[in-house]
N, C-alpha and C positions, 0 to 999 in steps of 0.2 A: 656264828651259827646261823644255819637261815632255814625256815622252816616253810614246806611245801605242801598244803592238803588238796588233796582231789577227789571230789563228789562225783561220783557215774551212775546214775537213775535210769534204768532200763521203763521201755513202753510198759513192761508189767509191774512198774513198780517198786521193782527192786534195784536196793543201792547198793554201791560198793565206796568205801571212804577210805584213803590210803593218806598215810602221813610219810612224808622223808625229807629227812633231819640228815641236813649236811653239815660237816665241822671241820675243821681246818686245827689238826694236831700239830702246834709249834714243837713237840717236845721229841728227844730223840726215842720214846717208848711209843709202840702200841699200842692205842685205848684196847681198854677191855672191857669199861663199863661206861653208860654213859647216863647218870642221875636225870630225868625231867621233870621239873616240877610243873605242875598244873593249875592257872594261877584262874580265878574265878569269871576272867575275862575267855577264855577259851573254852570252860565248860558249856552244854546243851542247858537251855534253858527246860525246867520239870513241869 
């Protein structure tokens, strides 16, 4: 899995943050779901 975020902050301030999460299905099915867990090292600091 490899995970790709992009930060885009316009002159007035405004951002746009987009995540995309690529995976590589070995299995002969379809993902349909795909679990993430959120581990304390990628959360915003409060």
């Amino acid at each position: 899995m490899d995970l790709r975020i992009d930060i885009e902050i316009s002159a007035d301030g405004a951002a746009r943050l987009t995540y995309r999460y690529e995976v590589l299905n070995m299995t002969d099915r379809p993902l349909t779901r795909l679990s993430r867990v959120c581990g304390s090292s990628t959360r915003a600091a409060s």
